[in-house]
N, C-alpha and C positions, 0 to 999 in steps of 0.2 A: 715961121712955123708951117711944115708941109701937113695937110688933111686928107686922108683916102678913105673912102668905104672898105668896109671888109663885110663879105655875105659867105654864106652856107662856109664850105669846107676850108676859106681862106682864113679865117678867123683861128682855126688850130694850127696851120702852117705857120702863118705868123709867128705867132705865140711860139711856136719853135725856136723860128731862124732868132727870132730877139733875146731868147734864151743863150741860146749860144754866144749870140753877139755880143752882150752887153754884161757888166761886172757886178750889179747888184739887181736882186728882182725887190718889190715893193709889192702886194698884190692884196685886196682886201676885195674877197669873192661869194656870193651870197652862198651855194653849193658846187660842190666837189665829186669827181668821179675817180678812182683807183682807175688812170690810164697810163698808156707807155710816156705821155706826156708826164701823166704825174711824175713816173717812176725816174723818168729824167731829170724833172725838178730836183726832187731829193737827192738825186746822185751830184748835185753840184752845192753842194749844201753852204761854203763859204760865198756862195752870192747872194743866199738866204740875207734877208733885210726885214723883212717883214709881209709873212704870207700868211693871212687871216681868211677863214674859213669863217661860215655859218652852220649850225644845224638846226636850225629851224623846221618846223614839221618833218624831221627825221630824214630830207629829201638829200641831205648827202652822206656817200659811199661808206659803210663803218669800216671797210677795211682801206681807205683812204686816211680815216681818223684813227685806224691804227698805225699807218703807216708814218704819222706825223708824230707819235711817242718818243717824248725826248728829244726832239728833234728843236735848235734851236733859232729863233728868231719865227716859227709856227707857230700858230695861235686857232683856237677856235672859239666862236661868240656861242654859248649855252642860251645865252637869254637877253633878251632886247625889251625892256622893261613897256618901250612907249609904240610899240608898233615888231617890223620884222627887221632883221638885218638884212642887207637885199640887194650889196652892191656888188658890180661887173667890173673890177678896176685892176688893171693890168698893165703894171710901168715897171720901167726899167732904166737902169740910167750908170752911166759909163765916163768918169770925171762930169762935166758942162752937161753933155749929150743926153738928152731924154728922150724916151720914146713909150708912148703909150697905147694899149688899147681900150677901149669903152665903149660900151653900148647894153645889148640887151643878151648877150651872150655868157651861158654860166659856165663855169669847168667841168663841163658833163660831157656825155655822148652827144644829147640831144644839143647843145647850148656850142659845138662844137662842131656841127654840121648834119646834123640830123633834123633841127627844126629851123624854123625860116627865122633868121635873126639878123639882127642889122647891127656893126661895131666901125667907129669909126677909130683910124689910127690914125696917132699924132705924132710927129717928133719937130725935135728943135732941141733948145739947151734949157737949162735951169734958170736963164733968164725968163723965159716964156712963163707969163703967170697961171694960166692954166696949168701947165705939166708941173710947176711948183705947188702950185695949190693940188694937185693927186699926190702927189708924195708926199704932201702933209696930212692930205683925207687917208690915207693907208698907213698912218704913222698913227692918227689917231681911231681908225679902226680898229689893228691892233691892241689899242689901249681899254677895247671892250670885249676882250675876250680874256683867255687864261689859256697857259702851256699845258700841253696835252700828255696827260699820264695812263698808266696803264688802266688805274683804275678807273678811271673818266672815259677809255675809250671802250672798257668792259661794260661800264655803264650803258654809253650811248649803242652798243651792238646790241646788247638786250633791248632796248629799248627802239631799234628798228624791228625786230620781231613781234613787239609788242603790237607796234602801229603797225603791222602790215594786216593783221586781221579786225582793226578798226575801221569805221568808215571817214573817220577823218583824223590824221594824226596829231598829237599835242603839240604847239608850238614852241613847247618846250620840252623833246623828246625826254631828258632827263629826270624831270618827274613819275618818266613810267619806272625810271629801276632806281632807286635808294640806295644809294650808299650800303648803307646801315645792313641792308639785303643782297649786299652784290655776292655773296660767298655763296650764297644760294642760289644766285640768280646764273651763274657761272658754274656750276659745280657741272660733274660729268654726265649727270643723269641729266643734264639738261643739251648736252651735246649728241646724245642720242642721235640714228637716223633712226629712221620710221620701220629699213630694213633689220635694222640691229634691234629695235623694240620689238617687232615681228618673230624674232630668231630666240630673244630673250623669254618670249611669252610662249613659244612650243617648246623650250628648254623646263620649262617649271615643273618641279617633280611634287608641289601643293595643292597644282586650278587644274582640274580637266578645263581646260580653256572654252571647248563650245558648251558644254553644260553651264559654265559661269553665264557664258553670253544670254541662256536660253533662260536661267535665273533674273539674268536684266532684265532682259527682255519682257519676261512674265511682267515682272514690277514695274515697270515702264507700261504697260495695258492696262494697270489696274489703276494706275495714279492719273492716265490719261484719259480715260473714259468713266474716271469717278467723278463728278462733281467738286467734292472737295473727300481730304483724308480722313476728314470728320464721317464723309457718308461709306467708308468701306466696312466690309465686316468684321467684326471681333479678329478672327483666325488670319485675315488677309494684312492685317493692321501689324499685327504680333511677329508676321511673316518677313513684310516691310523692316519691320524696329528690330530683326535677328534674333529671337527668342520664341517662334512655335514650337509648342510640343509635339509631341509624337504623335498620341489620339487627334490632333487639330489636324495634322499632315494626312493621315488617311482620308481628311474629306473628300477630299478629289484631288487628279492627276497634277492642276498647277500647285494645289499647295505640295503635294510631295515632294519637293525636294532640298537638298542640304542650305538649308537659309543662315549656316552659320557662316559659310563663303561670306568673304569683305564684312568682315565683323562679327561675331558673335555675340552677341550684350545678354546671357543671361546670368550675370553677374551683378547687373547696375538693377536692383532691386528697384527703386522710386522713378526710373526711366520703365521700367516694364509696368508699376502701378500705373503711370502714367499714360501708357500706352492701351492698359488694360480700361479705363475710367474713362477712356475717349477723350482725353483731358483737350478743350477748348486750344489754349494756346497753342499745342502740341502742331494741331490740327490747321494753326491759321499759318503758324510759322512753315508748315510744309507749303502749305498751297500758295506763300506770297512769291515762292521760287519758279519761274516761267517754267509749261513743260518743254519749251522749243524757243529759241532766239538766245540772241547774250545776255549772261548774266555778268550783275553788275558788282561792286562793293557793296553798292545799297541794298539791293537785292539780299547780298549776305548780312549786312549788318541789322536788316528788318527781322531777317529770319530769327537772328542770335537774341534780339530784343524780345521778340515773342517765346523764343525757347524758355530762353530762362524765366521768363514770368510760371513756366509751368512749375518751375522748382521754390515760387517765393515762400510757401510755409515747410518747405522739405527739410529732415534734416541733410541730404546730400542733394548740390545744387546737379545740373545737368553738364556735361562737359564736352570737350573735341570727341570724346570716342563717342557717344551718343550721339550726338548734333549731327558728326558727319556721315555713320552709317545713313541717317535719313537721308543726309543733301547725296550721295552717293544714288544713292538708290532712284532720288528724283532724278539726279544727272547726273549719269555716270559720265559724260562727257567734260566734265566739268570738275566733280569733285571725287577725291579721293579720302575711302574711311581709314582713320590712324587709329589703331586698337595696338591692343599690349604684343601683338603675335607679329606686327611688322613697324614698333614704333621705334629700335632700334634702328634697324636697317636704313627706315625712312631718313629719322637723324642723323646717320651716317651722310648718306649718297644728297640729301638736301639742304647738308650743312646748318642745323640746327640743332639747339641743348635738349636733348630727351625729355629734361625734366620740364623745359620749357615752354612746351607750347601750350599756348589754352586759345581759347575763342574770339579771344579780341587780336590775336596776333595768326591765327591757320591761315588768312585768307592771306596775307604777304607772305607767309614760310613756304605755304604747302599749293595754295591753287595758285600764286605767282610764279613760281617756281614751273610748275606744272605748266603754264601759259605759255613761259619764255621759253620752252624747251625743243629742241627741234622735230623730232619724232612727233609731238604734237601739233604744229602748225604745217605739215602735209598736205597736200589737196587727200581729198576723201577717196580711200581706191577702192574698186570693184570687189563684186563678193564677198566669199568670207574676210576676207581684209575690212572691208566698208563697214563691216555688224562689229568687228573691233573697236574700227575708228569711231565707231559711233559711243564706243562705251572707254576711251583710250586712257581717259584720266581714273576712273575708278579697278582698271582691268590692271594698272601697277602694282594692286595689292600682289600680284603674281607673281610677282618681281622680288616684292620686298617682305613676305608672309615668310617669318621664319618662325617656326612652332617650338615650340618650351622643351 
């Protein structure tokens, strides 16, 4: 059996010429890049044998993992129960004749000649118990993963979007998008670009769009330089929760204006009592919500636990249209209010049952949804754009506010 180093930009070449060379590929590889190599792989597809991917912390290509759909004798590992999947194994073999490569080099750019890696190549024949024993480790890698479907590769592309604005991604990227969620997590409103939500939101014949922003904005100074929601005043509170009157609104220039924007509630009588009594819970549930940094599940589900406490002797409990004007108003960045005026349109365009949504289920339909979306994981742009972006997830009422 011959042994050669392979360093920096040798290790792709190879991996070429043995492609072509040889009549079955064998490959069980920790991550993957959408390259011309790949694209070559696939186009020889009857030498396909067994080529297993990983994705592990999201680090391989999702339109790599698209590209493997259906594709047969491809595989990729979701999950590795006792550690990571993690291997560099790259054989090929041609009746007897084997040849391999191995080392520290992944299917990437970088693993490919961009970073310093070392891969040594072997060949000889199927005698050679090494190169026999790779092609049984790539037979049973294979056997830890599963064939790659549309819906699994929908999954795992949401689910790099997810982890790119994390600071570390799940080592099971597939936990960030469910199943159960994908119809949501994919729908169109989440293919959005950033320019097309920008073009959508000066289209709106509902929001004066900077007067909405100057409405955030106010609410956003009064929740961040309050102590807590407990300490604002009667009218500013009323303001917040979308039900000041009129007489309350002439007190001065911030409260004047149309606070019925992104929700109106003065319909939910025992949410405005509520509102009106200073009610304690009301008050802690707001303030458990950061006014800056990520917010988490927990974050939401603290909040929805203290909400509803405000309604335990009511006869009408508290619900999504209430809960969310408030999280709305704390972060607009974040949350978007579902009220009667855009909760069709919403269930339309986010793929969920109108009649369905309550409190225990908004934070997967509607701010997951919102997460995975592309218009919303943008870098933050200048100017009037950036006072947008700053309010991007609650400024969709724009979008989807369609009045009776």
């Amino acid at each position: 059996m011959d042994v050669k180093l392979l360093t920096g930009s040798a290790v792709e070449t190879e991996l070429e010429a043995l492609l072509k060379r040889h009549d079955e590929v064998h490959w069980a590889v920790a991550w993957g890049t959408w390259t011309q190599l790949a694209k070559a792989l696939l186009s020889r597809p009857k030498k396909i044998r067994a080529v297993t991917f990983g994705l592990a912390f999201a680090q391989t290509d999702p339109d790599l993992v698209n590209a493997l759909v259906g594709k047969a004798g491809c595989r990729v590992v979701t999950n590795f129960p006792k550690g990571t999947y993690h291997p560099k194994v790259y054989a090929f073999r041609s009746g007897d004749v084997v040849e391999a490569v191995v080392g520290s080099a992944n299917f990437t750019h970088g693993g490919l000649g961009q970073n310093h890696e070392a891969s040594l190549h072997l060949s000889g024949t199927i005698k050679d118990k090494v190169l026999a024993d790779l092609l049984s480790f790539t037979k049973k890698s294979a056997k830890l993963g599963e064939a790659v479907t549309q819906t699994l590769a929908d999954r795992y592309r949401v689910s790099c979007k997810i982890a790119a604005r994390k600071p570390k991604a799940a080592r099971d990227p597939l936990d960030e998008a469910p199943a159960k969620n994908i119809a949501g997590l994919t729908s169109p409103i989440t293919r959005m670009s950033w320019e097309q939500y920008i073009r959508a939101l000066d289209r709106s014949v509902h929001h004066d769009i900077d007067q909405s922003l100057v409405l955030l904005r106010t609410a956003q100074a009064w929740l961040s330089a309050g102590a807590t929601f407990h300490g604002l005043s009667t009218p500013r509170r009323k303001a917040i929760a979308g039900f000041i009157g009129t007489t309350e609104r002439s007190l001065d220039a911030e409260l004047n204006q149309d606070w019925g924007w992104f929700g109106s509630m003065r319909g939910a009588g025992c949410f405005m009592n509520r509102i009106s009594e200073n009610d304690h819970y009301i008050a802690k549930a707001v303030d458990i919500i950061p006014h800056k940094g990520e917010i988490t599940r927990d974050h939401y589900e603290r909040f929805t636990n203290l909400f509803l406490k405000a309604f335990k002797d009511s006869e009408r409990v508290g619900n999504v249209s209430t809960a969310s004007r408030l999280l709305a108003m704390k972060r607009p960045d974040v949350f978007l209010c579902i009220s009667k005026p855009n909760r069709t349109e919403a269930s339309e365009q986010m793929c969920f049952g109108k009649t369905t949504l309550r409190l225990e289920n908004y934070w997967d339909r509607v701010v997951e949804v919102i997460r995975a979306s592309d218009w919303y994981n943008t870098q933050k742009p200048d100017g009037r754009e950036g006072q947008i972006w700053e309010c991007r997830a609650a400024m969709l009422d724009a979008l989807l506010y369609r009045p009776d």
